[in-house]
PASEBA-1860 file (N, C-alpha, C; in nm, 3 decimals):
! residues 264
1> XXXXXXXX> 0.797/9.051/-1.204/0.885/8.983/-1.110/1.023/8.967/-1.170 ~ 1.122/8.980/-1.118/1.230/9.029/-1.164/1.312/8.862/-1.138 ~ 1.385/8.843/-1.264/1.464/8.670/-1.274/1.574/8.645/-1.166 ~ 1.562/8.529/-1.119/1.664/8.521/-1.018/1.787/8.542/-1.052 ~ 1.935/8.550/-0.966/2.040/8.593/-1.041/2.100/8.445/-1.029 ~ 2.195/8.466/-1.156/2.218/8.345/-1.169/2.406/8.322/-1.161 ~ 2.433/8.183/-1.126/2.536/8.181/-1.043/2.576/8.070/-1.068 ~ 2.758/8.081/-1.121/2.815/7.958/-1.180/2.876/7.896/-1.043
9> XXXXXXXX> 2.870/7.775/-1.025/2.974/7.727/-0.905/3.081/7.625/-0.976 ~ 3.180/7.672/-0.930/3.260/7.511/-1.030/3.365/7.466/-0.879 ~ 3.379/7.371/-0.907/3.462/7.278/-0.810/3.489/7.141/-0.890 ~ 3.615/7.066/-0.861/3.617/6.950/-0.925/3.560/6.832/-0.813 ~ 3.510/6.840/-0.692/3.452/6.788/-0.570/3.327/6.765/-0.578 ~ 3.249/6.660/-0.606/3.119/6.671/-0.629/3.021/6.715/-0.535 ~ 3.125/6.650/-0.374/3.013/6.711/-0.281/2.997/6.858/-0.281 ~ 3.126/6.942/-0.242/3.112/7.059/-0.267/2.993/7.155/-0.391
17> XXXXXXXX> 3.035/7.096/-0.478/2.926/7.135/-0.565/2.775/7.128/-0.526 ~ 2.748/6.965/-0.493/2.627/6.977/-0.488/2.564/7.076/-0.343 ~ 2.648/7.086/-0.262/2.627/7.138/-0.110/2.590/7.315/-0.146 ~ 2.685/7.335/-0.234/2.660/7.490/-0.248/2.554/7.513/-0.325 ~ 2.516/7.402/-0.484/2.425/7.442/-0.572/2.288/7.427/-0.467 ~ 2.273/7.315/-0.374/2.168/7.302/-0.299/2.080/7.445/-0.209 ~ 2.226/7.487/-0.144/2.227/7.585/-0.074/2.129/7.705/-0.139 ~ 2.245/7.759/-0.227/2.206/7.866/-0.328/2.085/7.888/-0.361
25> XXXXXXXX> 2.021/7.738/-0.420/1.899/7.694/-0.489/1.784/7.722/-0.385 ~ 1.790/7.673/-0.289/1.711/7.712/-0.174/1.717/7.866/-0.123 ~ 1.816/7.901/-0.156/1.790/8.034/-0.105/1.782/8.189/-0.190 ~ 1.689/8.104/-0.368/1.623/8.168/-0.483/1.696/8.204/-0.575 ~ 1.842/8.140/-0.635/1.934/8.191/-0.692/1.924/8.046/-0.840 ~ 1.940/8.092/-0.932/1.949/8.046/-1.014/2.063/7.910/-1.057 ~ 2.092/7.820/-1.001/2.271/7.782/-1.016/2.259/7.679/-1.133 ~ 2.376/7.730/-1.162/2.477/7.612/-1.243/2.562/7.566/-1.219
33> XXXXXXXX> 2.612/7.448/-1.247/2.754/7.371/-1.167/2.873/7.359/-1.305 ~ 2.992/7.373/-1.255/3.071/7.281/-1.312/3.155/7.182/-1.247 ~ 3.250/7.154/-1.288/3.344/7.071/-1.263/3.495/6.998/-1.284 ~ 3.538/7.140/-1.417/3.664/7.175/-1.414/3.662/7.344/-1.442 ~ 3.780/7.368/-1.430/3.762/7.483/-1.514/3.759/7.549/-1.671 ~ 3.796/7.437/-1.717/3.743/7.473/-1.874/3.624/7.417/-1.915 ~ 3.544/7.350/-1.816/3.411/7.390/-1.825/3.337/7.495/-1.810 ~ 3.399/7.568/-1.704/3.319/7.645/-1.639/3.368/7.803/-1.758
41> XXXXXXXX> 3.469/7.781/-1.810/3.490/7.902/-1.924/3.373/7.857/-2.079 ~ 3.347/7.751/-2.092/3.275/7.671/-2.155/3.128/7.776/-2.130 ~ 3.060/7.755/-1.998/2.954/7.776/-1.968/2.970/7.904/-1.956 ~ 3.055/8.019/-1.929/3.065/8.170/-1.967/3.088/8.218/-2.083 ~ 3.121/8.178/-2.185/3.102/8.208/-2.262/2.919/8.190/-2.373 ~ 2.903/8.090/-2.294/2.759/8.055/-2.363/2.639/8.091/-2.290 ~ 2.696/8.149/-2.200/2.532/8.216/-2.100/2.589/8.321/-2.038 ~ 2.511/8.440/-1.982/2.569/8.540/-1.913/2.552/8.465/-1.760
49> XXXXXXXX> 2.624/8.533/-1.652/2.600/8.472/-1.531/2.632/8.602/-1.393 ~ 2.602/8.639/-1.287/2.575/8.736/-1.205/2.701/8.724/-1.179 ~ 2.697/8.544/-1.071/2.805/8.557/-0.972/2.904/8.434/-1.005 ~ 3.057/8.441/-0.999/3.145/8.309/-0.991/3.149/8.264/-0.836 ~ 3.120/8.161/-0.811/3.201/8.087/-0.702/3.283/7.966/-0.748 ~ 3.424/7.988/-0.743/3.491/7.894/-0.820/3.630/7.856/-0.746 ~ 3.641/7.726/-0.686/3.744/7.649/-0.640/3.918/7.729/-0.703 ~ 4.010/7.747/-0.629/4.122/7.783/-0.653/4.190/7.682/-0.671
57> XXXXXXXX> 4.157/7.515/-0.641/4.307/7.448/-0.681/4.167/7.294/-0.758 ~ 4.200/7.319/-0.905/4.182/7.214/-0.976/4.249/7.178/-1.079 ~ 4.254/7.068/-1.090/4.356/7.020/-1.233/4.331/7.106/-1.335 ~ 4.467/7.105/-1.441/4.458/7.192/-1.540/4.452/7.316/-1.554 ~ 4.310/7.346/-1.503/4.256/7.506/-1.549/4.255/7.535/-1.374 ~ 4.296/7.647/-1.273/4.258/7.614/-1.163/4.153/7.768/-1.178 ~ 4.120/7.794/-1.058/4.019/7.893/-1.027/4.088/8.056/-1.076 ~ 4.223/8.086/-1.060/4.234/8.197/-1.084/4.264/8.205/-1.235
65> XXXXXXXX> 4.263/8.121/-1.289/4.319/8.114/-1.469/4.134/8.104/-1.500 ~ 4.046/8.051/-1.431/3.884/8.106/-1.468/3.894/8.261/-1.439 ~ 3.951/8.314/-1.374/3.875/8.472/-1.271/3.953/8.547/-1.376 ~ 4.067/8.532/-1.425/4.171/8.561/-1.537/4.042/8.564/-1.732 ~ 4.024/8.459/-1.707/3.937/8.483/-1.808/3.799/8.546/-1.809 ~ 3.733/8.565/-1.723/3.674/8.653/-1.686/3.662/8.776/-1.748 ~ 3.787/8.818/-1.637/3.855/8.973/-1.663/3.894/8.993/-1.864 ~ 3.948/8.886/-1.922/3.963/8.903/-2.026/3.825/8.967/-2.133
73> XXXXXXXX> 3.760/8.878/-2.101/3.640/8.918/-2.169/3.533/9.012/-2.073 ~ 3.578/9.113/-2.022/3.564/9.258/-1.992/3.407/9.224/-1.877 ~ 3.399/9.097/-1.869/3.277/9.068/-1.808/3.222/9.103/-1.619 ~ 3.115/9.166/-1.621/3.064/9.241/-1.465/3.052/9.102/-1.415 ~ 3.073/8.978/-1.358/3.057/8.882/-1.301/3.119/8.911/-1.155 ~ 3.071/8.876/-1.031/3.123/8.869/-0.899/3.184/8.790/-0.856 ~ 3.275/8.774/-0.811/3.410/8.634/-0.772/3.388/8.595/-0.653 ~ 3.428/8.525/-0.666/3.451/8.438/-0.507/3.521/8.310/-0.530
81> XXXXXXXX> 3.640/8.330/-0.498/3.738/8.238/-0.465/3.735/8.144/-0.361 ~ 3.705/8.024/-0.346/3.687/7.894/-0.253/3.817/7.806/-0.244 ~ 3.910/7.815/-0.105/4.056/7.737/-0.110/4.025/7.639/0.039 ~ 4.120/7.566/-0.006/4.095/7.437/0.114/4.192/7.464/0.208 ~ 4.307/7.551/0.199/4.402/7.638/0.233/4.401/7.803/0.221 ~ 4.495/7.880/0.311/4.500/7.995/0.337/4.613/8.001/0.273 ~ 4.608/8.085/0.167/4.750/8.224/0.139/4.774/8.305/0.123 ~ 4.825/8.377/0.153/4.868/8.529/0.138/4.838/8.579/-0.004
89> XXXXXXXX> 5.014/8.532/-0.014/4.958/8.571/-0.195/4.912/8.558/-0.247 ~ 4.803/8.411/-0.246/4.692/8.408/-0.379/4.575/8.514/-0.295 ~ 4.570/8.524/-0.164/4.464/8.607/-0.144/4.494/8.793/-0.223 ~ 4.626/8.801/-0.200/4.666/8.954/-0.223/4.665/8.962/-0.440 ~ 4.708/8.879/-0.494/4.693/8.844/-0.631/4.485/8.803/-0.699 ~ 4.410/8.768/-0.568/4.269/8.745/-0.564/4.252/8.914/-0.601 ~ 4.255/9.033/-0.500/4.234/9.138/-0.487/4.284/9.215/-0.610 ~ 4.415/9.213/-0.649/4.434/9.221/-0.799/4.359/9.213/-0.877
97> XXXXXXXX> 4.296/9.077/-0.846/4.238/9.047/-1.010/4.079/9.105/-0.994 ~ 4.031/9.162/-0.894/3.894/9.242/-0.902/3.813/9.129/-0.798 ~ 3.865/9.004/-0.724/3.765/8.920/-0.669/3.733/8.962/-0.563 ~ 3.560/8.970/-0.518/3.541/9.025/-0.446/3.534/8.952/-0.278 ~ 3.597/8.829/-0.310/3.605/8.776/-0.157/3.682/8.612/-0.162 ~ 3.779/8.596/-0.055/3.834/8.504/-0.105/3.803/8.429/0.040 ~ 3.773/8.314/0.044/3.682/8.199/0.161/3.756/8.070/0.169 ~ 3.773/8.032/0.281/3.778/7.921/0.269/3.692/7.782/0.298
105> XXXXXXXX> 3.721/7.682/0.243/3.642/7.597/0.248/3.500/7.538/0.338 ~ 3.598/7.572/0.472/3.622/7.528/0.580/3.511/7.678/0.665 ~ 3.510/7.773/0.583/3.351/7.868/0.646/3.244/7.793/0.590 ~ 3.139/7.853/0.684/2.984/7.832/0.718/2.963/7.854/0.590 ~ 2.869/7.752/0.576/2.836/7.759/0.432/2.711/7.875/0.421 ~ 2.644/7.862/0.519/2.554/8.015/0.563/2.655/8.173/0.536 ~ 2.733/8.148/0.556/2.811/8.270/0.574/2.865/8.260/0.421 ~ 2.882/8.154/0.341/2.910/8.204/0.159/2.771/8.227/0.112
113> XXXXXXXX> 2.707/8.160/0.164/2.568/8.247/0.085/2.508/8.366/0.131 ~ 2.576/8.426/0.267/2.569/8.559/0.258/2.635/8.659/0.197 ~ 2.784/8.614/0.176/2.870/8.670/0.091/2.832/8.693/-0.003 ~ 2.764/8.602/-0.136/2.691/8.587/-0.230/2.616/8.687/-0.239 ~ 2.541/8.674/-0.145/2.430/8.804/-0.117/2.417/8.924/-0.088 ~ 2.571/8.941/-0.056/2.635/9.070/-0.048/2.698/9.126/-0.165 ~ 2.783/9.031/-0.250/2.850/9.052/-0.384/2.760/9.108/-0.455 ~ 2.613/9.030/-0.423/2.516/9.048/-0.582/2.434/9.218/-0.600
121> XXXXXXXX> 2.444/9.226/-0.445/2.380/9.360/-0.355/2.462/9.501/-0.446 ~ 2.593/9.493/-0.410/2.726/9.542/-0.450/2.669/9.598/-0.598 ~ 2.697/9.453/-0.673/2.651/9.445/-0.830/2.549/9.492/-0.876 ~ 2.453/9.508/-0.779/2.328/9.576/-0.844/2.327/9.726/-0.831 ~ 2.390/9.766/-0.741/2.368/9.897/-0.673/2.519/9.962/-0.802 ~ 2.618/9.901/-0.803/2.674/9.948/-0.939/2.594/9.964/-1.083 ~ 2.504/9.864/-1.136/2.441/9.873/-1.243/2.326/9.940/-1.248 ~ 2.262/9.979/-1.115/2.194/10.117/-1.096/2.276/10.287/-1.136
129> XXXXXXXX> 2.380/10.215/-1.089/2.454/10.379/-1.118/2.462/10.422/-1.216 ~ 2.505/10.265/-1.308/2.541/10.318/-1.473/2.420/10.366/-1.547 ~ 2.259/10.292/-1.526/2.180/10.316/-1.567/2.119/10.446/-1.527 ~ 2.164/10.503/-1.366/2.098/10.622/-1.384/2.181/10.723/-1.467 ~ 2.324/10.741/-1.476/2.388/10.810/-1.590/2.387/10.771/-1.674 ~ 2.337/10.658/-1.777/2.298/10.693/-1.882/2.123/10.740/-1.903 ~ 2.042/10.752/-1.801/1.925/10.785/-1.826/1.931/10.975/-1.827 ~ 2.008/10.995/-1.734/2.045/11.156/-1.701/2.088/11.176/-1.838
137> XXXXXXXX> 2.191/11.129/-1.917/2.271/11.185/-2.019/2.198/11.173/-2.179 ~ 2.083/11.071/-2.111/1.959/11.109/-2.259/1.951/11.204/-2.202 ~ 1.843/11.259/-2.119/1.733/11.362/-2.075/1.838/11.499/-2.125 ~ 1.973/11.507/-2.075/1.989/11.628/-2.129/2.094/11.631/-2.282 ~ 2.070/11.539/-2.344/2.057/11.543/-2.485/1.944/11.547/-2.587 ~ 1.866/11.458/-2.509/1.717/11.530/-2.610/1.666/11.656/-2.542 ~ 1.680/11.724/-2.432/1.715/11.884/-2.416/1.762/11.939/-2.495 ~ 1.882/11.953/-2.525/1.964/12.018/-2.596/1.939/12.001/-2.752
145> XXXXXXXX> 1.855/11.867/-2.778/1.807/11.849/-2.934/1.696/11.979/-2.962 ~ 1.618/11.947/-2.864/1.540/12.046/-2.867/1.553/12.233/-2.885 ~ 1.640/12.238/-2.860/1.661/12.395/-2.866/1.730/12.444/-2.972 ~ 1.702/12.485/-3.107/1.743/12.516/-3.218/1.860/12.623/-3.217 ~ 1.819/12.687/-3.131/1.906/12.806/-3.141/2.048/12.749/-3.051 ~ 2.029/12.716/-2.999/2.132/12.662/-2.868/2.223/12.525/-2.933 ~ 2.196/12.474/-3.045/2.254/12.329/-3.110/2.378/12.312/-3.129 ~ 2.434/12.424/-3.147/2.583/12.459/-3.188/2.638/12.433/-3.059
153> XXXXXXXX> 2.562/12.533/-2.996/2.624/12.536/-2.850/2.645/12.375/-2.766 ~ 2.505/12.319/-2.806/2.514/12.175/-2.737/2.630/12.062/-2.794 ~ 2.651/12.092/-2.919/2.733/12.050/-2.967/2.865/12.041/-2.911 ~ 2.876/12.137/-2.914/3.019/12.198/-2.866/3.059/12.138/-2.707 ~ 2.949/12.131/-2.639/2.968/12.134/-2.478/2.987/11.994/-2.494 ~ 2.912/11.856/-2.591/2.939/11.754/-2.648/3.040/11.724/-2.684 ~ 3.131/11.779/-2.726/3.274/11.775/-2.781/3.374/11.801/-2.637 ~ 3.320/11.878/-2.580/3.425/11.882/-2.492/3.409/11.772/-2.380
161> XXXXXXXX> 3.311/11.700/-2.338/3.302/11.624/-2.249/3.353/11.501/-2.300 ~ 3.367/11.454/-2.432/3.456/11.359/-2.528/3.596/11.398/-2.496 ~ 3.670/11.302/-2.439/3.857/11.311/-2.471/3.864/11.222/-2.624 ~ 3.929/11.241/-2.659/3.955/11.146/-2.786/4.115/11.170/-2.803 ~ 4.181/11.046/-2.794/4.359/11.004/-2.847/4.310/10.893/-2.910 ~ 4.402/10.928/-3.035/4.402/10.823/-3.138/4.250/10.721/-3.129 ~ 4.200/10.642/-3.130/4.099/10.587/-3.113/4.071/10.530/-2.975 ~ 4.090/10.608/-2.921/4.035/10.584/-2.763/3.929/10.734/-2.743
169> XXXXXXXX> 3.802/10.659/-2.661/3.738/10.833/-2.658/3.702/10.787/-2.486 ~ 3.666/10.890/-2.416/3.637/10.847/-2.263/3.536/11.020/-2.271 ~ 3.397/10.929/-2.249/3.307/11.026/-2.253/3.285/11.069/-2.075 ~ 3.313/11.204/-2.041/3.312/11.223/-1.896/3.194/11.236/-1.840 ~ 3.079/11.243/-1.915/2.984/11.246/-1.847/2.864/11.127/-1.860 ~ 2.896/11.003/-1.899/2.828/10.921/-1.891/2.931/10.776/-1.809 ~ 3.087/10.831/-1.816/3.207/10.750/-1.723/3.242/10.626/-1.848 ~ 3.201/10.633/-1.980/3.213/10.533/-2.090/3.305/10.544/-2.158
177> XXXXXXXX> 3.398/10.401/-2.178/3.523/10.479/-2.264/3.525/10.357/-2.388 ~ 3.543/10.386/-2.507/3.573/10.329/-2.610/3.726/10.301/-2.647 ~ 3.739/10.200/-2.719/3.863/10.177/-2.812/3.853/10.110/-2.975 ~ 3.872/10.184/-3.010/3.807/10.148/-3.177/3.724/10.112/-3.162 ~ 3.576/10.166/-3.139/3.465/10.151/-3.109/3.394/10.033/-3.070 ~ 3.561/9.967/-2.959/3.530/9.894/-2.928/3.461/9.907/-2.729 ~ 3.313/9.897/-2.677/3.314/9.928/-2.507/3.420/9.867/-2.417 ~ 3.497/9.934/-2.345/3.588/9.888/-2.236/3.488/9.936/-2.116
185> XXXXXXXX> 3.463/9.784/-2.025/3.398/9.749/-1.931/3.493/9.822/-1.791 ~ 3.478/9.908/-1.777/3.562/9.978/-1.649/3.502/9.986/-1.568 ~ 3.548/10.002/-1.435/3.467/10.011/-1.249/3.492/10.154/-1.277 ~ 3.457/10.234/-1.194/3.474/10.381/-1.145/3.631/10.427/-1.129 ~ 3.657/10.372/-1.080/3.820/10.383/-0.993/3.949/10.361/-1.128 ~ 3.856/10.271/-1.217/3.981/10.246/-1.317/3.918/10.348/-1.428 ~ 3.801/10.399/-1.468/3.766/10.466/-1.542/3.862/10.642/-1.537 ~ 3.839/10.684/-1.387/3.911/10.790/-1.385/4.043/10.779/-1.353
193> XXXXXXXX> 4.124/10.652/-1.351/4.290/10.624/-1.349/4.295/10.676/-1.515 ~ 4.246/10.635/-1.582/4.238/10.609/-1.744/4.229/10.770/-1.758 ~ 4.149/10.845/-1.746/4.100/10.981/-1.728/4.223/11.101/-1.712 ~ 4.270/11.026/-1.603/4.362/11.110/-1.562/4.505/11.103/-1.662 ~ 4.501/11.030/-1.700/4.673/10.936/-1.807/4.598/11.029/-1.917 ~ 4.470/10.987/-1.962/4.449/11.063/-2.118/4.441/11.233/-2.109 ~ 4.431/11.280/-1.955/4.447/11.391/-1.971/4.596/11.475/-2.004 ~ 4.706/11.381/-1.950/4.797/11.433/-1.974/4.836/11.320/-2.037
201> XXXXXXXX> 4.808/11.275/-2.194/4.918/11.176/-2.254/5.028/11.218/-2.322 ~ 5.082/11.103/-2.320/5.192/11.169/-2.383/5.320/11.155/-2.223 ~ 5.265/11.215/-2.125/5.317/11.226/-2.023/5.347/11.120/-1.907 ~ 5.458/11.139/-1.798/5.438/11.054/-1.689/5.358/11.143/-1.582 ~ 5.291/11.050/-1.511/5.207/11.056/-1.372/5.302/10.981/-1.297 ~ 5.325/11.033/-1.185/5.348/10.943/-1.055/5.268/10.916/-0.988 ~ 5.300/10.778/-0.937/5.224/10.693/-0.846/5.110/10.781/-0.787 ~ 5.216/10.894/-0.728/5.108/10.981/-0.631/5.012/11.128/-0.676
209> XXXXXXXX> 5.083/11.117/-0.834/5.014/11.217/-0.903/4.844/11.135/-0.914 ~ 4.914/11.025/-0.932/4.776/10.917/-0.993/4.642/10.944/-0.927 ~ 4.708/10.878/-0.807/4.606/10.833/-0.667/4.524/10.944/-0.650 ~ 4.652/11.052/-0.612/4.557/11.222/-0.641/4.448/11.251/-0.728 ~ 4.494/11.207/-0.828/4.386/11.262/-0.935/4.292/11.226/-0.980 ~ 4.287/11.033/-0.930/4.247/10.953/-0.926/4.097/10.968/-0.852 ~ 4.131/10.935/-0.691/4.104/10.903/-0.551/4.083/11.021/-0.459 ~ 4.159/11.122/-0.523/4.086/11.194/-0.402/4.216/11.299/-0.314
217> XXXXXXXX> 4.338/11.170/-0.296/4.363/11.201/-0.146/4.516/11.166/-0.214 ~ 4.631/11.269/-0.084/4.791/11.194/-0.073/4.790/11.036/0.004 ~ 4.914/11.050/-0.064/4.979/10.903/-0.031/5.117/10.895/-0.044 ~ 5.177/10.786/0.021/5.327/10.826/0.001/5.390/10.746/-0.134 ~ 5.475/10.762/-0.204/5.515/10.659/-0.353/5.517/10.614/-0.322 ~ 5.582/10.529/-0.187/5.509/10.360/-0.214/5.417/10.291/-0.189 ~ 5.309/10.353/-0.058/5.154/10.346/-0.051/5.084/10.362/-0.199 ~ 5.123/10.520/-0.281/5.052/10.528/-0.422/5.053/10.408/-0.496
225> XXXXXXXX> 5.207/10.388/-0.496/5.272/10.227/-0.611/5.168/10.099/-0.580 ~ 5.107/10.052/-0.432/5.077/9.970/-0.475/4.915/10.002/-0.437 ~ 4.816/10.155/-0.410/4.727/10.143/-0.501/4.693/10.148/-0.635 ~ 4.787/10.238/-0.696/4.771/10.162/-0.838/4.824/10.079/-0.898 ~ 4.894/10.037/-0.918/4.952/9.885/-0.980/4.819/9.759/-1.047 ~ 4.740/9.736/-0.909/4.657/9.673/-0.937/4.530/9.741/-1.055 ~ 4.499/9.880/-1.072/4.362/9.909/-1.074/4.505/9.920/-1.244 ~ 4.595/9.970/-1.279/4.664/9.938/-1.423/4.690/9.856/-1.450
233> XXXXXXXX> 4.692/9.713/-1.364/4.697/9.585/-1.423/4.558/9.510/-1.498 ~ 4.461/9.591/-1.431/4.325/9.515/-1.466/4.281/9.613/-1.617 ~ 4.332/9.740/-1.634/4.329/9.814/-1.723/4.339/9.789/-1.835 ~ 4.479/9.705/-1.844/4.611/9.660/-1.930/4.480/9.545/-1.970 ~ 4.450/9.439/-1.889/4.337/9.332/-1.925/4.259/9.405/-2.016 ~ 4.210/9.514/-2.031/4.054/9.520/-2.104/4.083/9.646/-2.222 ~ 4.249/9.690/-2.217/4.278/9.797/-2.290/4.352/9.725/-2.409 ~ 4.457/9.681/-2.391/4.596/9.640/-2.479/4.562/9.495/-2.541
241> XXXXXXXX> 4.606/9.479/-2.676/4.622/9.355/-2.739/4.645/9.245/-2.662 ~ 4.797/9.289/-2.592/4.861/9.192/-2.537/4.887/9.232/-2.368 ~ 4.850/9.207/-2.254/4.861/9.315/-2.160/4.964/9.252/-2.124 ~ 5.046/9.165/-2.133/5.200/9.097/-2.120/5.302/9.229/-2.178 ~ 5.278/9.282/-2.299/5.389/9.327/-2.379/5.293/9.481/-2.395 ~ 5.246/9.581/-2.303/5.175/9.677/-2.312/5.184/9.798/-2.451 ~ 5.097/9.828/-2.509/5.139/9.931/-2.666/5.095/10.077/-2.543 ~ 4.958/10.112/-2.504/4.938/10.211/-2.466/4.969/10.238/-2.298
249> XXXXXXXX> 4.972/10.158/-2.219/4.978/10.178/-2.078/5.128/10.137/-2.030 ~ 5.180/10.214/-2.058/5.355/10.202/-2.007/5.396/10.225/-1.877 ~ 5.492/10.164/-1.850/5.563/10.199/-1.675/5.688/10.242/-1.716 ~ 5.659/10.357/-1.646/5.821/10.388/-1.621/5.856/10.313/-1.501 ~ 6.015/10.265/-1.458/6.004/10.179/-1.379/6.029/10.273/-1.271 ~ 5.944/10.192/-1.174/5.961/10.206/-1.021/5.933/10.407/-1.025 ~ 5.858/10.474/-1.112/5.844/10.621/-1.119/5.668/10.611/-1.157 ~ 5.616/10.599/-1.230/5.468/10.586/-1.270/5.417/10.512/-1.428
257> XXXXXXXX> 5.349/10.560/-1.473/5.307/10.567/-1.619/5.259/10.659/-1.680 ~ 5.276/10.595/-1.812/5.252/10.741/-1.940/5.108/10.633/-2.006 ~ 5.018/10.729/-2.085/4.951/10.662/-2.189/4.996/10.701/-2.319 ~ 5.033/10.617/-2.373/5.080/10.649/-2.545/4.990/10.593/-2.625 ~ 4.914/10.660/-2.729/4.774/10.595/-2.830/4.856/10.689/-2.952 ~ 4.877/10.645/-3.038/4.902/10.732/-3.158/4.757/10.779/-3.219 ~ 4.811/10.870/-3.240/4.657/10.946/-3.311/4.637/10.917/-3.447 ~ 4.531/10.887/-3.482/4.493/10.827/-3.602/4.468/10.890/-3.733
END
């Protein structure tokens, strides 16, 4: 029987809290509460957790400086932003930051625990994916162990599915990318943005070279500009020292970006 998923709620409102942990709880989900937000970074760091549902306006720490830390520590958690008010921009800056739904207070509380139930759906059916490519990418490596004569060869075909700049490697056939052997936690969409920059580093991409090479499909530079912007801002989070003052993911302004990694 497989463990329920488990699910931080923070609000500084007690009713709120208890209304949703109630909810949740009843409807087989594991919850935990907080009640600021540097609690609730408190309790992520010391337990893993599925899903955030976390208040946008509390003293101190508010909800998007939690969803912010999050993202810092490269973590698969599902968002959900809870406001007692509607805004634009924190909703369009929500989407930025990877949250997968932004609610207000003031919806059916039936209808956030379907959301919930949709986020977690989402989340699973992603961590199926990764697990079936890495189960595919044993099977045809202990293949290829196997065949003596052919080892060189496997080798080789091994090497080429590795990019490697300076200590960055982005293995193409398992979608995994390292940085000083350190795992960078990437979605699909930002894995092959990354893909595409290390194929030509050194170089600029435009907006619409990106998207292209990216995604699939045209777009116009300023449709391209602001699909990617966001998917290199969340990049910059899980790539660069400092993603304020960028070393490898540069903008040229208002034209695209280059990746620069010195080679080691």
């Amino acid at each position: 029987m497989s463990q329920p998923a488990k699910i931080l709620v923070v609000d500084d409102e007690a009713n709120i809290r208890l209304t949703l942990s109630a909810l949740l709880t009843r409807a087989g989900y594991a919850v935990t509460t907080a009640s600021s937000g540097e609690e609730a970074i408190e309790q992520i760091d010391q337990q893993p957790f599925d899903l955030l549902l976390v208040d946008l306006k509390m003293p101190r720490i508010g909800g998007m400086q939690v969803v912010a830390a999050v993202r810092e520590r490269g973590l698969d958690i599902v968002m959900i932003v809870l406001t007692g008010h509607g805004s634009l921009d924190t909703a369009i800056e929500g989407l930025h930051q990877g949250i997968f739904d932004y609610m207000l207070k003031t919806s059916d509380p039936n209808h956030v625990v379907e959301r919930v139930k949709e986020g977690l759906a989402e989340r699973e059916q992603r961590l199926r994916q990764r697990k079936l490519i890495d189960t595919v990418s044993a099977a045809v490596q202990e293949l290829r162990g196997e065949s003596a004569p052919a080892s060189a060869e496997a080798a080789s075909a091994a090497n080429e599915r590795v990019i490697a700049i300076g200590e960055l490697q982005l293995d193409t056939w398992r979608q995994v990318a390292t940085l000083a052997g350190r795992s960078l936690s990437l979605t699909p969409t930002e894995f092959r943005v990354l893909l595409c920059l290390a194929e030509h580093a050194g170089q600029m991409l435009s907006y619409t070279q990106l998207v292209r090479c990216a995604q699939g499909y045209e777009a116009s530079e300023l449709e391209a500009g602001e699909l990617i912007k966001p998917h290199i801002h969340h990049l910059r989070q899980k790539l660069e020292p400092n993603p304020v003052t960028p070393r490898y993911l540069l903008n040229v302004r208002g034209k695209g970006y280059i990746l620069q990694i010195d080679e080691a």
